[in-house]
C-alpha positions as CSV (number, residue, x, y, z in Angstrom):
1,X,75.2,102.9,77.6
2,X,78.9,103.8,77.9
3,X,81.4,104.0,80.6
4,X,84.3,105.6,81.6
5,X,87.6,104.0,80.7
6,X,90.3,104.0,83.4
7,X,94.0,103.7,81.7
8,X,97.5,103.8,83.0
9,X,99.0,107.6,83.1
10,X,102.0,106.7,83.4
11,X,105.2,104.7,82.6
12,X,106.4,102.8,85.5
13,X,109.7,100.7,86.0
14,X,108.6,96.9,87.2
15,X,109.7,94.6,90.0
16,X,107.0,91.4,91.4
17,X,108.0,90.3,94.8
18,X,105.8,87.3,94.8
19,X,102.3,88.6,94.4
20,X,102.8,91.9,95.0
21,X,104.5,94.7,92.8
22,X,107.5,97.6,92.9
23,X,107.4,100.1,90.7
24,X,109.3,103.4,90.1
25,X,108.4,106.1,88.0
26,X,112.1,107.1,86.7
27,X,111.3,110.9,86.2
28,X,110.0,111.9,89.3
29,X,111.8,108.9,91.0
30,X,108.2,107.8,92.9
31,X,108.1,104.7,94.2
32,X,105.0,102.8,94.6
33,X,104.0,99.3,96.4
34,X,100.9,97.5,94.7
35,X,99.6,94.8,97.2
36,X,98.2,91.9,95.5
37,X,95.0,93.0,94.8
38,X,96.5,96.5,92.9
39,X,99.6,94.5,91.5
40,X,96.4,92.5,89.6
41,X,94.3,96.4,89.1
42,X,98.0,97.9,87.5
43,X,98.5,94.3,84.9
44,X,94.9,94.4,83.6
45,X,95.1,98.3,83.0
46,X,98.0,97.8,80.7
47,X,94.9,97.9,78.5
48,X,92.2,100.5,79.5
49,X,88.8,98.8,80.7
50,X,85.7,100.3,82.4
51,X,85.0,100.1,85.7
52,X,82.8,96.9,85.2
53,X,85.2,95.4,83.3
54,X,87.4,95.6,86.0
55,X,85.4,94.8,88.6
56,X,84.0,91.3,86.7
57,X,87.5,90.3,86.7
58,X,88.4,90.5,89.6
59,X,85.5,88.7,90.2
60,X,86.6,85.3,88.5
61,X,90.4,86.0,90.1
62,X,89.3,86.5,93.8
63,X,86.6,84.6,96.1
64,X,84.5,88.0,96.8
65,X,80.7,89.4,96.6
66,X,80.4,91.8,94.1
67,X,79.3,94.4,96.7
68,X,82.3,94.6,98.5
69,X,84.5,94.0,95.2
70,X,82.6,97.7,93.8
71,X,83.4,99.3,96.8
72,X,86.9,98.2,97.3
73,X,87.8,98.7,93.4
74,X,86.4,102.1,93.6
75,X,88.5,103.3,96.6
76,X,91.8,101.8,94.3
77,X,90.9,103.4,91.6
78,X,90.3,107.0,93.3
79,X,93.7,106.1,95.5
80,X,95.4,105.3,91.8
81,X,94.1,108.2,90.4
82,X,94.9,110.5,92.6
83,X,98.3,109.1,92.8
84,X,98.7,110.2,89.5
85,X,99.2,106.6,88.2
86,X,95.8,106.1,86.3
87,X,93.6,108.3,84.8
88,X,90.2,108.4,83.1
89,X,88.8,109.0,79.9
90,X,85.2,110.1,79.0
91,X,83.4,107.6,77.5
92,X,83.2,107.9,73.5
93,X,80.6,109.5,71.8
94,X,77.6,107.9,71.0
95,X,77.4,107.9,67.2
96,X,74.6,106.9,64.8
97,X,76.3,103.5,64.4
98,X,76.1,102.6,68.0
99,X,72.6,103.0,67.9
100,X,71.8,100.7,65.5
């Protein structure tokens, strides 16, 4: 069974103060403060992962219960997209391959 893949939509120009992350998006001139948390969400999506994927990480990175985790990541990732600074693909097409 696939999943939806969440990617960056956008290009953003960097800063990390400590753990946390500044970032401007040089068209527009947004700026945008990622706590810890979304500084960690933002780095991992420089390659586009599922939900699960995302989630499992931030599993291993940060003492949480995987309850809470879900819920939490799903309110960044609605926030993030919403924001305009993610987006999410349909999962591929199950093709005659996958199936075998």
């Amino acid at each position: 069974m696939s999943a939806t893949v969440y990617m960056r939509a956008l290009e953003l120009l960097e800063a990390e103060f400590g753990s946390d992350l500044v970032a401007l998006e040089p068209e527009s001139g947004s700026c945008f403060g990622f706590n810890a948390v979304a500084a960690s969400v933002w780095s991992k999506l420089a390659t586009p992962m599922t939900f699960d994927q995302l989630r499992d990480a931030l599993l291993e990175e940060y003492d949480v219960d995987i309850d809470e985790c879900s819920r939490e990541l799903r309110v960044l990732l609605d926030d993030m997209t919403n924001q305009g600074l993610i987006q999410e693909s349909p999962p591929p097409p199950c093709t005659a391959r996958d199936n075998a």
